[in-house]
C-alpha positions as CSV (number, residue, x, y, z in Angstrom):
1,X,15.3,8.5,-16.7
2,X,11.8,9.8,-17.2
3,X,9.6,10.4,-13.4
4,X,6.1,10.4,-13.3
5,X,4.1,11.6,-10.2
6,X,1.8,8.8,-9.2
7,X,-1.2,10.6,-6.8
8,X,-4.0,8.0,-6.7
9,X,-3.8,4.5,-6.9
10,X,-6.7,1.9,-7.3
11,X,-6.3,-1.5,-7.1
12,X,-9.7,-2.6,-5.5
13,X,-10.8,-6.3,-6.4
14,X,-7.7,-7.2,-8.6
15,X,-6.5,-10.4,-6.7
16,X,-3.4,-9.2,-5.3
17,X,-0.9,-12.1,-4.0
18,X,1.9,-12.2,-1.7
19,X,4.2,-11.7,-5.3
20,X,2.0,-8.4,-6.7
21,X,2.0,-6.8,-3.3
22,X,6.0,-7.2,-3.2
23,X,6.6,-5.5,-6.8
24,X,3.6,-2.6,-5.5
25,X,5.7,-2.2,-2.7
26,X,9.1,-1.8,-4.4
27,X,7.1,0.2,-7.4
28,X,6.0,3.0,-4.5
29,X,9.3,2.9,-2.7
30,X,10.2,5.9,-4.8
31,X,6.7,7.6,-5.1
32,X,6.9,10.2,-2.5
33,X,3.3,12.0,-4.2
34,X,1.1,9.3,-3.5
35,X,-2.0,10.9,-1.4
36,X,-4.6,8.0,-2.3
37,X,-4.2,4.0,-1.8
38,X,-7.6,1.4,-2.5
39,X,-6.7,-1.8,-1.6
40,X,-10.0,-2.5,-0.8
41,X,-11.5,-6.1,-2.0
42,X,-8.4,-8.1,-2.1
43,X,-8.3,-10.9,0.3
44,X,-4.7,-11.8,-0.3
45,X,-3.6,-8.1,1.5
46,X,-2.8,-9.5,4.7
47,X,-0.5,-8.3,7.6
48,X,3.0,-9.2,5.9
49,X,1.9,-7.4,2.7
50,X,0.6,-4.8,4.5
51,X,4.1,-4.6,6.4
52,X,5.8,-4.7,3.0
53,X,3.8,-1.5,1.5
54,X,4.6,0.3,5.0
55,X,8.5,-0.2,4.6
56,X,8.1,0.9,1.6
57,X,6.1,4.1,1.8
58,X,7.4,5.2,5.3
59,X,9.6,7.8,4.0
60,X,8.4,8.9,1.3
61,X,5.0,9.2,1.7
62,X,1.9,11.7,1.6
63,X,-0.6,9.2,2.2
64,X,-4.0,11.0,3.1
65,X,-6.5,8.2,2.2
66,X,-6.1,4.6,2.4
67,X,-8.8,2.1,1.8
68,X,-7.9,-1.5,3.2
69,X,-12.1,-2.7,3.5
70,X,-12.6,-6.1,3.0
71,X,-8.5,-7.2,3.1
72,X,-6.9,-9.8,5.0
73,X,-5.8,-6.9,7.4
74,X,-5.6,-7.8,11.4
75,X,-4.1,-5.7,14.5
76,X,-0.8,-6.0,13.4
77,X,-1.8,-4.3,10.1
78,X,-3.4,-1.4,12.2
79,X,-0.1,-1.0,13.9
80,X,2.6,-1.1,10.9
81,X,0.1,2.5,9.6
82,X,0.9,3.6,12.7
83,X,4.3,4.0,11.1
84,X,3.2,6.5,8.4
85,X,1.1,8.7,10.4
């Protein structure tokens, strides 16, 4: 099996859906390098999805910089990243 260190990932302004945000989420479950996330500009990231990538990057992640402007992000959001800091 061939690994590949993922670091950055934009995905600003692509349309996510409930569906795309549950394959990102299993696709990161094993990416413990990932320092940069833009989610920025997709409506459809809400406070499931956002609960989905947080279960899924909670231990394994390096997160420095995530960009969630202009989602469908609430409180609960706010307090799921609580998780991975």
């Amino acid at each position: 099996m061939h690994h590949t260190s993922l670091c950055s990932l934009v995905v600003c302004s692509t349309g996510l859906t409930p569906e795309t945000i549950r394959y990102l989420a299993a696709g990161l479950e094993t990416n413990s390098s990932l320092t940069q996330l833009d989610l920025s500009e997709n409506e459809e990231v809400s406070d499931a999805g956002m609960a989905q990538l947080v279960r899924a990057l909670v231990h394994h992640c390096a997160l420095t910089t995530l960009n969630l402007g202009h989602t469908g992000c609430g409180r609960l959001a706010s307090h799921q990243l609580c998780r991975l800091f």
